[in-house]
N, CA, C and O of each residue as an XYZ file, in Angstrom:
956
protein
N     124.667     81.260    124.918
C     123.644     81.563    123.920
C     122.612     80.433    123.916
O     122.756     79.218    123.774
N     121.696     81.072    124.083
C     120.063     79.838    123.747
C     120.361     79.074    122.697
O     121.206     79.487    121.903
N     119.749     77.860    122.498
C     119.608     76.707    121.596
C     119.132     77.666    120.132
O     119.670     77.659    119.024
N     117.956     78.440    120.603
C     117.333     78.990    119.164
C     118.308     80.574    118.705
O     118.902     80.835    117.658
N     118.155     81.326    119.867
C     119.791     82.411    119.286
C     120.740     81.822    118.492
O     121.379     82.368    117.593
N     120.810     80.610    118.887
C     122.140     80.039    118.096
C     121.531     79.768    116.694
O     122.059     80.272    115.702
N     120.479     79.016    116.597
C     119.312     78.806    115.303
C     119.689     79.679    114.821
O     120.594     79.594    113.990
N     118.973     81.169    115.266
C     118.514     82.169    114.530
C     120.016     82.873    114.242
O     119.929     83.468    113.168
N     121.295     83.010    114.790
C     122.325     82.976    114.380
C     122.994     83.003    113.071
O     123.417     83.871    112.306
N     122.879     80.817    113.132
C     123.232     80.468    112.063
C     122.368     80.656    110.827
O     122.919     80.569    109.730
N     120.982     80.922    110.907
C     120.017     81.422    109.838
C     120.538     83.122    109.215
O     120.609     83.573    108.071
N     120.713     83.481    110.022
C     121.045     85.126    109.629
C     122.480     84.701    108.653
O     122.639     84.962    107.461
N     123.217     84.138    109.363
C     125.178     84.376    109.017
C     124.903     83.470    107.191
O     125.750     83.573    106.304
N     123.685     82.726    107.028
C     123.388     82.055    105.652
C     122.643     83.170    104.597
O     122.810     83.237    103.379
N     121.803     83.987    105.415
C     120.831     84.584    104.560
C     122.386     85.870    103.977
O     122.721     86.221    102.846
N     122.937     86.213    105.292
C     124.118     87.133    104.866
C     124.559     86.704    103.750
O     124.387     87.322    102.699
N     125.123     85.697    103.829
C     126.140     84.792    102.921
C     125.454     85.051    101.338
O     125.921     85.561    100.319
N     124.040     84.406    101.683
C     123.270     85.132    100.050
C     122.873     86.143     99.760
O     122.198     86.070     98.734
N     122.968     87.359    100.262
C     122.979     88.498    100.320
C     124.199     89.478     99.494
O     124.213     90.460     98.752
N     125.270     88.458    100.187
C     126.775     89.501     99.918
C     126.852     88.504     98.657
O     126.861     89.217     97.654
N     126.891     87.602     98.420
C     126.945     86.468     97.221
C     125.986     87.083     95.928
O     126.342     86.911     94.762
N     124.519     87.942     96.342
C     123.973     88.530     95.370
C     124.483     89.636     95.097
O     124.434     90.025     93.931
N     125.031     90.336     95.983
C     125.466     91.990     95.854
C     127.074     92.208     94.736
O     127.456     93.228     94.161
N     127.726     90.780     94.769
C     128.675     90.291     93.944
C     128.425     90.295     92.605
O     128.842     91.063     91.738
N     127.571     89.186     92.515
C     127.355     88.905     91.224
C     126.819     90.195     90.802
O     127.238     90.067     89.652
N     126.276     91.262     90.779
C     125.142     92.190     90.374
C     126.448     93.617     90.375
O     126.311     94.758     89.933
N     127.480     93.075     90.946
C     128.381     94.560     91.098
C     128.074     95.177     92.132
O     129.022     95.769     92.647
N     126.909     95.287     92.742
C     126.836     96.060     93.948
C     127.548     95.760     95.461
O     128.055     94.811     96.059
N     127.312     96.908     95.639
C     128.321     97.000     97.558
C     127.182     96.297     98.327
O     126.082     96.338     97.776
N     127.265     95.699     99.438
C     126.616     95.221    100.434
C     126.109     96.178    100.774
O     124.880     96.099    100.792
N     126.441     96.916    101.009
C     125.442     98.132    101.908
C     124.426     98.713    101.425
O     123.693     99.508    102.013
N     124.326     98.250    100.079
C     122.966     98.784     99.133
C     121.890     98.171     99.776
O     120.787     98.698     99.625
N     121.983     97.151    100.473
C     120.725     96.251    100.410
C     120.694     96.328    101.825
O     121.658     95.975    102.505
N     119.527     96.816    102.359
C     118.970     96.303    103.933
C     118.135     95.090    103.960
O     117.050     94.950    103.396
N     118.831     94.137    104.755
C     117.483     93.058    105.841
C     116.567     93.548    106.190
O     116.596     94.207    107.229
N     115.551     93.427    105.541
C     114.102     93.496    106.655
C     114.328     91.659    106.942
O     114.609     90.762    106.147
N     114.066     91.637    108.393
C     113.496     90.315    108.970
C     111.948     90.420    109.128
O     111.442     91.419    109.639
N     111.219     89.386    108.689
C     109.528     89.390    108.823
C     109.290     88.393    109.826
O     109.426     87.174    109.725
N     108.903     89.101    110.846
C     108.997     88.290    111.826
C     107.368     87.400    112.660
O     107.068     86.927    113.756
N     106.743     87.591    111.349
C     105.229     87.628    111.654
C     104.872     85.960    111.917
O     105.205     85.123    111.078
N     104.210     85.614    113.085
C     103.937     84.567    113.467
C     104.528     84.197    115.048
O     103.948     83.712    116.020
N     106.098     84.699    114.829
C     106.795     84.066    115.765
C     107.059     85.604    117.142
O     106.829     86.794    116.928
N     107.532     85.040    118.321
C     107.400     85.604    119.294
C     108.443     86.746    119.695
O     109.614     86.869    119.335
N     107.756     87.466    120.460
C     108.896     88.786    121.065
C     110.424     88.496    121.279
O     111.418     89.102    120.879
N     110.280     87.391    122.027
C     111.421     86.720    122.593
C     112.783     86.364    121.158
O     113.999     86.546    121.221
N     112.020     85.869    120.095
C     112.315     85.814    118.858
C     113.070     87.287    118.095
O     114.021     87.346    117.316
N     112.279     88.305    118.635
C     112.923     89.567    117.734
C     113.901     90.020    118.819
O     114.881     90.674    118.462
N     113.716     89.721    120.151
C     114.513     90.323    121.059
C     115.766     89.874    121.145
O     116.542     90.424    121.925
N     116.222     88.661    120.255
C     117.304     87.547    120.063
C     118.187     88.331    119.196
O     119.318     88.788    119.360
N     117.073     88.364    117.903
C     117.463     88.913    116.505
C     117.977     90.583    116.878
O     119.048     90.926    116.377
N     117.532     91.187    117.391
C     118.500     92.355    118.112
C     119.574     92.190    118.327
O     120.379     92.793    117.618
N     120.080     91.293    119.409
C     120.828     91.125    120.343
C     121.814     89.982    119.008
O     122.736     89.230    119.326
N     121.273     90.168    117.558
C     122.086     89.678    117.033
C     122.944     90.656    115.855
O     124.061     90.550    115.347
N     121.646     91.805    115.683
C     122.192     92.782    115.229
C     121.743     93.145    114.156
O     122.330     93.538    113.148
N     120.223     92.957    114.462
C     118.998     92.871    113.120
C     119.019     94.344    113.543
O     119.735     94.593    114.513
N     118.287     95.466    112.923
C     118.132     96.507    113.298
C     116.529     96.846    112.404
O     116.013     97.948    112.587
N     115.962     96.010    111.634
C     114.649     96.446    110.639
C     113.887     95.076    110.963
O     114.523     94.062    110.675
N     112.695     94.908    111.485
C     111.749     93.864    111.243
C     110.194     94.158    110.712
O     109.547     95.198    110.589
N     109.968     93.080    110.514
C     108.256     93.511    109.317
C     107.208     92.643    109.885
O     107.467     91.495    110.246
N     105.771     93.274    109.992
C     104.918     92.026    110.700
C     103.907     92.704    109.861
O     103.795     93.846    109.414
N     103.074     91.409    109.786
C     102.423     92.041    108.786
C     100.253     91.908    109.006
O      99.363     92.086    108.175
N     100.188     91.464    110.753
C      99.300     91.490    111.230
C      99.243     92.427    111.969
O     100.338     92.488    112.528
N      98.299     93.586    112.477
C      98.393     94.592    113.468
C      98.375     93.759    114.649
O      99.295     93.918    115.452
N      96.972     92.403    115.027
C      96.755     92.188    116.492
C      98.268     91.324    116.824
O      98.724     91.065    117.938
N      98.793     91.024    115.626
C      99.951     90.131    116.630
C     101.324     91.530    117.012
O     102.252     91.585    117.819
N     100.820     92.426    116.002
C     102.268     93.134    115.846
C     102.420     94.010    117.041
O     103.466     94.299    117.623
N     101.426     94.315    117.260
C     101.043     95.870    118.219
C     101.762     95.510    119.822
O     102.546     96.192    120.481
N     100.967     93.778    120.209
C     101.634     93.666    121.510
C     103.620     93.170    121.210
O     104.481     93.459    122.042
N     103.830     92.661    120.307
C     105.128     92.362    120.464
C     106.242     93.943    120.026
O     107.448     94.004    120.264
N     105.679     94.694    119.577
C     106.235     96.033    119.394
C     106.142     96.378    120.851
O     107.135     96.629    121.534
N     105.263     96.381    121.171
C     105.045     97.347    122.823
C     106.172     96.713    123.757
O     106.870     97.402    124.501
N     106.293     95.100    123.621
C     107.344     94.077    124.583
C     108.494     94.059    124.021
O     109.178     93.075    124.302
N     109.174     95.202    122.960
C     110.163     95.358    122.015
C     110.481     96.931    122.080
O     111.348     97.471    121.392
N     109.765     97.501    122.883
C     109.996     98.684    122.411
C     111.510     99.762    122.877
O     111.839    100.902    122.547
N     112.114     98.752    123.750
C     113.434     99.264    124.418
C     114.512     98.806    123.732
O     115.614     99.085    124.204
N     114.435     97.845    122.220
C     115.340     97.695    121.545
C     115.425     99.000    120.701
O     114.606     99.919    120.683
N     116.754     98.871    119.907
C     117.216     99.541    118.766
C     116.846     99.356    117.192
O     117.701     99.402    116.307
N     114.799     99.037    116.849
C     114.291     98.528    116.019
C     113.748     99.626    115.254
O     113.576    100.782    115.642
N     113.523     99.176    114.229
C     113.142     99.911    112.434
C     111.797     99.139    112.240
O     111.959     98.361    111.300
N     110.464     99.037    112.778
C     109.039     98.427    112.072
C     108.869     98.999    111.162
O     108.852    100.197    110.879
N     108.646     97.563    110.343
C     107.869     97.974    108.888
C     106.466     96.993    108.634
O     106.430     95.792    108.366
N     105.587     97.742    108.777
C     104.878     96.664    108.284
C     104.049     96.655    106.738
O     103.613     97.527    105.987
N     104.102     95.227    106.734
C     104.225     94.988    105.294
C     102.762     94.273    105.145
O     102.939     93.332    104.371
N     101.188     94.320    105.615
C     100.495     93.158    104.947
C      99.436     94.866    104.598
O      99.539     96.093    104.608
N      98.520     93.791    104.340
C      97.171     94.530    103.717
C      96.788     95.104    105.268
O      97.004     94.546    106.343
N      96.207     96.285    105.033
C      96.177     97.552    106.074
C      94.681     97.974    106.027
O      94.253     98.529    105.015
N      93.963     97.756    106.973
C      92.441     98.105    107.101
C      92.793     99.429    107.433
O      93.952     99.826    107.553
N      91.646    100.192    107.597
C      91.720    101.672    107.589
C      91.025    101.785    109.304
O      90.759    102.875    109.810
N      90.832    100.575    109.958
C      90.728    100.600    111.220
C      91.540    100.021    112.146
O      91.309    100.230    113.337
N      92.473     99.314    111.802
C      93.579     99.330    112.064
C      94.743    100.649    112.216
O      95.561    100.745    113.131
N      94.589    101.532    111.167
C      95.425    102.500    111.449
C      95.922    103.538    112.624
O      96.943    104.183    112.385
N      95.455    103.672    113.499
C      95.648    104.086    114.580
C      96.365    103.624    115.538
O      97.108    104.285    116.264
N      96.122    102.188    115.583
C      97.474    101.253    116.163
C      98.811    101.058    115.643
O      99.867    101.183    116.264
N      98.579    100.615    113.977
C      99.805    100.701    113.471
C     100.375    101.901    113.233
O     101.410    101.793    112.576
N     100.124    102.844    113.483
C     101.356    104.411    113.146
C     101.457    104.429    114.713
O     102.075    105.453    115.007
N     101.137    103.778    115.767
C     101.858    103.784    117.123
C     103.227    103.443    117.138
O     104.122    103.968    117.800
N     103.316    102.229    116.098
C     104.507    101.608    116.479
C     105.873    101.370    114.589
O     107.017    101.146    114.193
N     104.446    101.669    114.194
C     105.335    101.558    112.823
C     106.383    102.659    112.042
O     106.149    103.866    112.107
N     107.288    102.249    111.471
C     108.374    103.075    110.903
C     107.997    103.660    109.522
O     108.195    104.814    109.144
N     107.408    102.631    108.830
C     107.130    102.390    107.709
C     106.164    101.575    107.468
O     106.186    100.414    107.878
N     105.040    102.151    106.664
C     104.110    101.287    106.062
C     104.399    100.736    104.683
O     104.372    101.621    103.827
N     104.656     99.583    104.247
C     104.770     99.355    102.852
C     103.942     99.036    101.791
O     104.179     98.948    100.586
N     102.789     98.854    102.526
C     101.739     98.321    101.856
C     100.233     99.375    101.327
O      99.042     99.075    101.250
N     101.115    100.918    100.986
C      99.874    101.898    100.421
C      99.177    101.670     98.828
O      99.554    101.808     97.664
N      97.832    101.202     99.600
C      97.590    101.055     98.020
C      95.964    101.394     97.461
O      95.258    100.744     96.691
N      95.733    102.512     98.090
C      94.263    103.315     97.724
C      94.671    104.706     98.562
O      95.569    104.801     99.399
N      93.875    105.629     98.161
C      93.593    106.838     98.702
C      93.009    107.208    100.114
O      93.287    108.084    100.933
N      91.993    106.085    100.065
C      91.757    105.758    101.713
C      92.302    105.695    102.687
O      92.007    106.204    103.769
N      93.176    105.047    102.398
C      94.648    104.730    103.357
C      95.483    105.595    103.790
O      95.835    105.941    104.918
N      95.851    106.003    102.393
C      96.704    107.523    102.725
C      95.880    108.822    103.615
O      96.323    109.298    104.660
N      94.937    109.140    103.121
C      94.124    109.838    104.436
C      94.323    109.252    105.971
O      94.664    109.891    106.966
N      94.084    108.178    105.891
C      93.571    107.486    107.507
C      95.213    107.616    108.098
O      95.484    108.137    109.179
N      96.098    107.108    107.278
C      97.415    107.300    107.825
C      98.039    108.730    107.886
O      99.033    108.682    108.610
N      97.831    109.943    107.410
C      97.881    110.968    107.383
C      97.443    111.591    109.025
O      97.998    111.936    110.069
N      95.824    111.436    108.331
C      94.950    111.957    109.876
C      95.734    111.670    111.224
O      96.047    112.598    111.970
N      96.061    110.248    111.528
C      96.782    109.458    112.152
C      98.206    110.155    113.143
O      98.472    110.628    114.248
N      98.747    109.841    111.964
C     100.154    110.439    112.059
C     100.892    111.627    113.059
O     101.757    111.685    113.933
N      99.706    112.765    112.136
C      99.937    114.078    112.497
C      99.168    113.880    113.799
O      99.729    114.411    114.757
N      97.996    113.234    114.087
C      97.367    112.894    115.898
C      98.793    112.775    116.720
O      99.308    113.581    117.496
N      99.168    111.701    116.348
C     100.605    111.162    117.190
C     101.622    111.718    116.853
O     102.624    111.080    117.177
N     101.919    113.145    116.053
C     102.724    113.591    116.308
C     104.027    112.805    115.842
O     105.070    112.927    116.484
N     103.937    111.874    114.544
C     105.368    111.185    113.635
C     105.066    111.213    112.320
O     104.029    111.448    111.700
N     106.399    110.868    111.948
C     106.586    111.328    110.504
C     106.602    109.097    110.212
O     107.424    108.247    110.556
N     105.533    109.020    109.607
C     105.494    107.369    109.073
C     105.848    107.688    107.383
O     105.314    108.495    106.621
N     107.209    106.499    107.093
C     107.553    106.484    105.786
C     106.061    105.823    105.344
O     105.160    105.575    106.146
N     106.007    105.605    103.964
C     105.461    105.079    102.868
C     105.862    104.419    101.625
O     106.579    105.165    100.959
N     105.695    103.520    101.192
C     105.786    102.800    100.148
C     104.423    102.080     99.299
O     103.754    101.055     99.432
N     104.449    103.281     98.340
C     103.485    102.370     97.240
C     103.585    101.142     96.827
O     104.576    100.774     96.196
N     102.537    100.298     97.130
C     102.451     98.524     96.800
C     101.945     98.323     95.738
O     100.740     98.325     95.487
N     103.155     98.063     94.754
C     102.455     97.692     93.269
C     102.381     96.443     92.960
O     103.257     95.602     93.164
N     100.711     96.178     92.155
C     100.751     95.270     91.941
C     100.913     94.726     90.734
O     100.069     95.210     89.980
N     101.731     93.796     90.081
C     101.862     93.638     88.707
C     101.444     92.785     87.950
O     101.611     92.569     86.749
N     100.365     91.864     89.461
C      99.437     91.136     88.597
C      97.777     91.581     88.402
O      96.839     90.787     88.331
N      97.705     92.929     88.344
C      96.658     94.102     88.426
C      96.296     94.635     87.226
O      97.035     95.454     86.679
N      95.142     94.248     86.677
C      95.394     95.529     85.136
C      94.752     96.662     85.058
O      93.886     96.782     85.924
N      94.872     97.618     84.267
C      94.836     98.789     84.176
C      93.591     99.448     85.137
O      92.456     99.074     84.842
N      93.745    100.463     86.337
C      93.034    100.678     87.047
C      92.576     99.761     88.601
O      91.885    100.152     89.542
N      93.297     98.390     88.382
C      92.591     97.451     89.548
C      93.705     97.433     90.765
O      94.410     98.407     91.031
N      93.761     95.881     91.619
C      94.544     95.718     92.330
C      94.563     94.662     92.301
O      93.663     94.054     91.720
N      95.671     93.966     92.959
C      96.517     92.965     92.980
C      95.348     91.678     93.826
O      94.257     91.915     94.345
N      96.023     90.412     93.715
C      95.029     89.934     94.731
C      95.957     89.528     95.962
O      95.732     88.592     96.729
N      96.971     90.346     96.010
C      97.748     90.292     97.665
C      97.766     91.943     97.522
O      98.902     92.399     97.390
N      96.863     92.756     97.525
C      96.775     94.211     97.702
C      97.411     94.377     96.467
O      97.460     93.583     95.528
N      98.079     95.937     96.610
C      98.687     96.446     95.768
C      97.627     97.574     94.489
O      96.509     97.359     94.020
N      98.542     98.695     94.281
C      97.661     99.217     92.867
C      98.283     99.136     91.690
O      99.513     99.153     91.713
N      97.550     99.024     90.331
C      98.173     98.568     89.525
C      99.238    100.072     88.887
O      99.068    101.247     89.212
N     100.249     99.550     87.971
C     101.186    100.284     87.517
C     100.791    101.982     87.411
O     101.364    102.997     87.807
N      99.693    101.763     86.773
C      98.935    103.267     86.000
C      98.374    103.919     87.531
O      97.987    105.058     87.792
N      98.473    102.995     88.196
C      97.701    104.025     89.440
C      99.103    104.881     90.254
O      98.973    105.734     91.132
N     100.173    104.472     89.788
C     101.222    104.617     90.922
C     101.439    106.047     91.301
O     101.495    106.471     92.456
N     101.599    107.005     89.789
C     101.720    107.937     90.141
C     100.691    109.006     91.079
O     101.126    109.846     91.866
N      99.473    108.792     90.834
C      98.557    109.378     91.634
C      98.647    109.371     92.915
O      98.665    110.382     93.618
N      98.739    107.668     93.485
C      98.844    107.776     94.803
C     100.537    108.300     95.251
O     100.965    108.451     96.395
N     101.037    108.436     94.376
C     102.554    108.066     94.873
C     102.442    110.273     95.560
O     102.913    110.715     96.607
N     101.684    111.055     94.481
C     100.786    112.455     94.697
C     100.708    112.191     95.898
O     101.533    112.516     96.752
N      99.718    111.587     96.064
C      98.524    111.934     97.252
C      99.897    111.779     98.465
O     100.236    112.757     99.132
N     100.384    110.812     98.568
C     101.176    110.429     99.805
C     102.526    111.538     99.863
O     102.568    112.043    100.984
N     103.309    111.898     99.220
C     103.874    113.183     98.824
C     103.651    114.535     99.427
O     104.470    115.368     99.815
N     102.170    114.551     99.407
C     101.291    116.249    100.049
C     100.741    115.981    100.988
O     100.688    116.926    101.776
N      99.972    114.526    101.526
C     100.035    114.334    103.235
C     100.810    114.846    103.998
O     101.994    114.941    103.677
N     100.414    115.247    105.043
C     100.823    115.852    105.767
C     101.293    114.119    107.010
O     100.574    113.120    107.049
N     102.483    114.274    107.740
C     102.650    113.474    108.519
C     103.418    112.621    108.127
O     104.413    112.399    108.818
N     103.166    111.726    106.662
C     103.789    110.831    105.771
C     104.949    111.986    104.881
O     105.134    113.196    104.759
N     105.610    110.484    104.334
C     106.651    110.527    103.350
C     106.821    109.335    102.939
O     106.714    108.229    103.469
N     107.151    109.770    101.740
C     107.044    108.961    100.430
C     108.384    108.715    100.189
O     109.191    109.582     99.855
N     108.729    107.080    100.421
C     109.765    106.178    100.324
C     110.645    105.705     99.007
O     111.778    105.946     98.589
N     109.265    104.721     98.477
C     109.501    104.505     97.244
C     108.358    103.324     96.969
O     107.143    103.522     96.957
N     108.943    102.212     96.780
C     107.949    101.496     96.062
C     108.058     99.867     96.498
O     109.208     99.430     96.542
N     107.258     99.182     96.738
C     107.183     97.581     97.208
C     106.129     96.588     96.298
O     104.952     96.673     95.949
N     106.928     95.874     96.168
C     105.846     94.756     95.249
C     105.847     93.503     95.841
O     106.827     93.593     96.581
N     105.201     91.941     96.063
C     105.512     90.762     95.983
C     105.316     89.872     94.663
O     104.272     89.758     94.022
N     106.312     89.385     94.452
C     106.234     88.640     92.657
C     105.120     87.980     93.065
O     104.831     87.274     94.031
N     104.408     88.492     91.820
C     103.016     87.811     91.561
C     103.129     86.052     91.444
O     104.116     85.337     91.271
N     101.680     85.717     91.617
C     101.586     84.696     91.424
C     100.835     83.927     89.817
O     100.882     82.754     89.447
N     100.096     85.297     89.059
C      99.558     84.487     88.165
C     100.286     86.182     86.758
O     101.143     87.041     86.553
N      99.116     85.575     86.319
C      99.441     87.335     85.007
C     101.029     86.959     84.125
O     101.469     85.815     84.014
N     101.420     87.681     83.803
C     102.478     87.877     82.942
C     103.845     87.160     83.060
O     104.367     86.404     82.241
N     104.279     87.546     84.197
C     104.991     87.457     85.325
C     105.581     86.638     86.369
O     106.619     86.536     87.023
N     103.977     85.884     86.167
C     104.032     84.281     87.043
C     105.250     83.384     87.320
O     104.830     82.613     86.456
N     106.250     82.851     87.692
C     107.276     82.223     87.684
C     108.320     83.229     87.055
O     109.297     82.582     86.679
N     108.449     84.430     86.834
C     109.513     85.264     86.466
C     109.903     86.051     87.600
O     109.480     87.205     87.532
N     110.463     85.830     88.444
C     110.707     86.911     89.627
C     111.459     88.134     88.970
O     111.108     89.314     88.979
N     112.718     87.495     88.328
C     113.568     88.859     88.219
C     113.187     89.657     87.102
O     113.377     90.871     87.175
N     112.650     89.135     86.024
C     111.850     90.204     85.028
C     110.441     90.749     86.466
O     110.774     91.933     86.534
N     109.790     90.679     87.030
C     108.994     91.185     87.647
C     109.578     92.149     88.814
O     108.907     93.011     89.383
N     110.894     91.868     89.067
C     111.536     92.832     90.100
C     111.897     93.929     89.145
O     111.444     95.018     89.497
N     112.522     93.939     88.139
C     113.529     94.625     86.734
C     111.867     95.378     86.663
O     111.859     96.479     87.214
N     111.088     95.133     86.330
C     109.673     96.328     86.091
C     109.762     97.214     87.403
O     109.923     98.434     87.422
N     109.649     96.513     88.312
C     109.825     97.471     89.723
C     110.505     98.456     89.536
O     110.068     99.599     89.669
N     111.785     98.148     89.168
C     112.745     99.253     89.132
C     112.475    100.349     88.160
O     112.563    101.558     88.374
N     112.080     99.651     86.889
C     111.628    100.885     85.953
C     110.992    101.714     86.291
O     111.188    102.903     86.043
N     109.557    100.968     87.314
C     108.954    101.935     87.542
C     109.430    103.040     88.810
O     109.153    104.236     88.905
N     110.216    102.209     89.696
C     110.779    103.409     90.779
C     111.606    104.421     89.883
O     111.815    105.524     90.387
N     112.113    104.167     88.579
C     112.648    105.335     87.868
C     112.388    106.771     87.606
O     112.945    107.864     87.712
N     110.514    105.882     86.945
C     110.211    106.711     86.595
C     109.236    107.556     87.699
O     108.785    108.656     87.379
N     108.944    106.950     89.034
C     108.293    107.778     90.404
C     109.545    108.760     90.732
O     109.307    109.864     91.223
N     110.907    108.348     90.455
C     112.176    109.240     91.182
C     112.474    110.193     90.258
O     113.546    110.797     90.290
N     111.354    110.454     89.165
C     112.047    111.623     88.622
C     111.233    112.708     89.074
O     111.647    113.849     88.872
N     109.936    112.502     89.761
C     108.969    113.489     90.158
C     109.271    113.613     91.976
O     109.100    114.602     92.689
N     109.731    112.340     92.335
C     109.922    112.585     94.134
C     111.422    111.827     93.976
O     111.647    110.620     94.067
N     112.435    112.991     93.692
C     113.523    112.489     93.874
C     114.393    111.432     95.072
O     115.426    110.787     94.899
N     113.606    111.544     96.193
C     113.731    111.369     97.557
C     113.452    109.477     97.468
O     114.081    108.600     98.059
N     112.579    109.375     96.750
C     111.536    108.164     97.300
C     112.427    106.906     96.360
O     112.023    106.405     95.311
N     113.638    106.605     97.024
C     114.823    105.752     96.666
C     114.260    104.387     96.760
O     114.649    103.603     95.894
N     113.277    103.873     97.791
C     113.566    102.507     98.220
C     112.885    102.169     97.444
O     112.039    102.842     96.856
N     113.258    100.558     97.254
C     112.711     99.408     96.349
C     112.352     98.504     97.166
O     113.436     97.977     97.414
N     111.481     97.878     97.842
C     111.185     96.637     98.986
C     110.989     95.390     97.581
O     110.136     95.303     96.698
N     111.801     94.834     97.797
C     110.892     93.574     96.714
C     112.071     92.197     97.357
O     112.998     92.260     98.164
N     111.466     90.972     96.520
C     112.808     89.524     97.426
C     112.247     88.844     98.836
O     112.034     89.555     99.818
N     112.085     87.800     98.849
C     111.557     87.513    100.195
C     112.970     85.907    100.117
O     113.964     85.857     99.393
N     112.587     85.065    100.930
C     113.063     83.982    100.942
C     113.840     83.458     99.696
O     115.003     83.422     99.294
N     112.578     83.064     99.289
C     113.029     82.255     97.836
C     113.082     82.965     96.621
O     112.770     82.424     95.561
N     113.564     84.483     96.717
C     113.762     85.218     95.386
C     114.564     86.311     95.999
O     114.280     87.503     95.886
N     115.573     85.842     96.650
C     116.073     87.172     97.017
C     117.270     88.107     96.223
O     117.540     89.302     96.099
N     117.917     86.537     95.678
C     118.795     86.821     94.771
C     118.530     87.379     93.534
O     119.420     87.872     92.841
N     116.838     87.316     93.065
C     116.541     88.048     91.765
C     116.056     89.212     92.155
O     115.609     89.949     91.277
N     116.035     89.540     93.188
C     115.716     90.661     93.777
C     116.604     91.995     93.818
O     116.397     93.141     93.419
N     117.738     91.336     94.503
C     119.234     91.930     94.316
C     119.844     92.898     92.674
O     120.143     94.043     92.335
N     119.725     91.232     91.970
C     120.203     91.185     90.766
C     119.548     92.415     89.945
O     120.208     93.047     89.121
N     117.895     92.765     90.303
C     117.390     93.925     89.702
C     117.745     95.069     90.583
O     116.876     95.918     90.385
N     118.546     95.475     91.403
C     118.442     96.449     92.329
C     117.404     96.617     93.700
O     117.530     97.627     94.393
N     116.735     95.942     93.928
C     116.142     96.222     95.238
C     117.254     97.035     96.347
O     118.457     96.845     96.525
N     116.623     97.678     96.772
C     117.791     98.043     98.270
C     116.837     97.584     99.427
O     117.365     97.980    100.466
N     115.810     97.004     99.680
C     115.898     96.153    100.523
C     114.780     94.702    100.588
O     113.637     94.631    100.136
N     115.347     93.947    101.100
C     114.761     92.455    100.818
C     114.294     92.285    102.367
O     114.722     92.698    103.445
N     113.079     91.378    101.897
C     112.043     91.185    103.462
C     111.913     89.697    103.673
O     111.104     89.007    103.054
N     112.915     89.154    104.754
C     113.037     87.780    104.738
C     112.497     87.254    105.539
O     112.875     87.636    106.647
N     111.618     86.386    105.574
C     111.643     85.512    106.829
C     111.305     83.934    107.242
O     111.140     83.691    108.437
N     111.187     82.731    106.147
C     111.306     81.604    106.508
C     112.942     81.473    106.644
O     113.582     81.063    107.612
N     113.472     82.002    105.230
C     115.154     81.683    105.799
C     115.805     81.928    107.212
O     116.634     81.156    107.694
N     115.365     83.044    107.817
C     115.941     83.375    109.186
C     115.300     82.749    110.504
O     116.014     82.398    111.442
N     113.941     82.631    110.522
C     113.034     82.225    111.176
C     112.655     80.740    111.384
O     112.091     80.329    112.399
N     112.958     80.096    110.502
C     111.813     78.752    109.804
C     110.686     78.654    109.662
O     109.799     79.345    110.162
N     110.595     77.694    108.892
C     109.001     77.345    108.107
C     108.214     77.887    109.852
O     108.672     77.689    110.977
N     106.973     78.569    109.454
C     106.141     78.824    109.896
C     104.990     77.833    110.408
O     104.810     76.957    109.562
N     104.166     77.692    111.505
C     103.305     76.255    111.983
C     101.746     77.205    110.930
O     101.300     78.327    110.693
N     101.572     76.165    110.726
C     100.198     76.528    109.494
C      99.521     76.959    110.705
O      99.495     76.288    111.736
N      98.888     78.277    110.530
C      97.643     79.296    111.331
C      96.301     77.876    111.074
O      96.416     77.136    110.097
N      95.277     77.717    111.949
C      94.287     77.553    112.176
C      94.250     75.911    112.124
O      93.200     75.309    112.347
């Protein structure tokens, strides 16, 4: 085994460790919760490890970096999700390779990924990106629509044709209400996937938890957490 397989190894067998350690405390089974690995920054060679370790979901959250390392990935046994803010010219590349978009959060989008879709002939999940540091009518300032918008788009993506409607993804805000509260800000998530699952019974998932909140993530129910300094390491600062 490579020097960094072994890295990325012992990073996974820790993030596990807090994973099954959250799924404890909270009462839940391990199997509630999927790994997303976010593998954005770092190289093919990197996810092709994390396979071969028995990752099966990764998240990138740039199209130009994601598109070529999906294409040099594409003979693994992988689940793409991508998770950043989504231009509407971008879309054509990302429903090439993506499983799941998590990051729907205007009407625009949902069209362009629709149109898309049904071109290429796949069915791309969806997840409404709420934002909860958004007020009434706006958006987040890492994307996202605010609470009151959810149900509309959560509509629109529902009767697209091509898409399906998942459930729901947030990142704990940084300022607003919320600010330094992860698990009261995950615990709203859930309310609100409650109240989206009584109109699209289907649309189960919760994406919320990254690194350093994964355990309050858990603790509110997420079923799946999107990790990636813990598995990966600190990232080399872009530019």
């Amino acid at each position: 085994m490579t020097d960094r397989k072994t890295e990325l190894a012992a990073n996974l067998a820790k993030v596990e460790e807090r994973i099954t350690a959250a799924c404890g405390a909270a009462g839940r089974r391990r199997e509630e919760v999927t790994l997303i690995v976010v593998t954005k920054t770092y190289p093919a060679s990197d996810v092709r490890a994390l396979s071969e370790l028995g990752v099966r979901h990764v998240a990138e959250n740039r199209d130009q970096d994601a598109a070529p390392k999906a294409a040099a990935c594409a003979d693994l046994p992988l689940k793409w999700h991508f998770v950043g803010q989504l231009q509407t010219n971008k879309v054509r590349s990302v429903v090439g390779y993506a499983d799941v978009v998590q990051s729907v959060d205007r009407s625009r989008l949902v069209t362009a990924l629709s149109k898309e879709a049904v071109r290429a002939e796949r069915e791309i999940g969806c997840l409404v990106q709420v934002a909860l540091d958004a007020g009434a009518g706006g958006r987040g300032e890492r994307g996202g629509v605010a609470p009151d918008g959810i149900e509309e788009l959560a509509d629109l993506v529902a009767g697209a044709p091509g898409l399906r409607l998942d459930g729901l993804m947030t990142v704990a805000p940084l300022t607003g209400e919320y600010a330094g509260r992860e698990q009261a800000a995950f615990e709203r998530l859930m309310d609100l996937s409650t109240d989206l699952r009584r109109a699209h019974p289907a649309a189960t998932m919760v994406s919320a938890g990254m690194s350093a909140d994964l355990e309050q993530a858990v603790a509110a129910g997420a079923t799946h957490v999107r990790i990636g300094t813990a598995v990966l390491g600190v990232r080399p600062r872009l530019g």
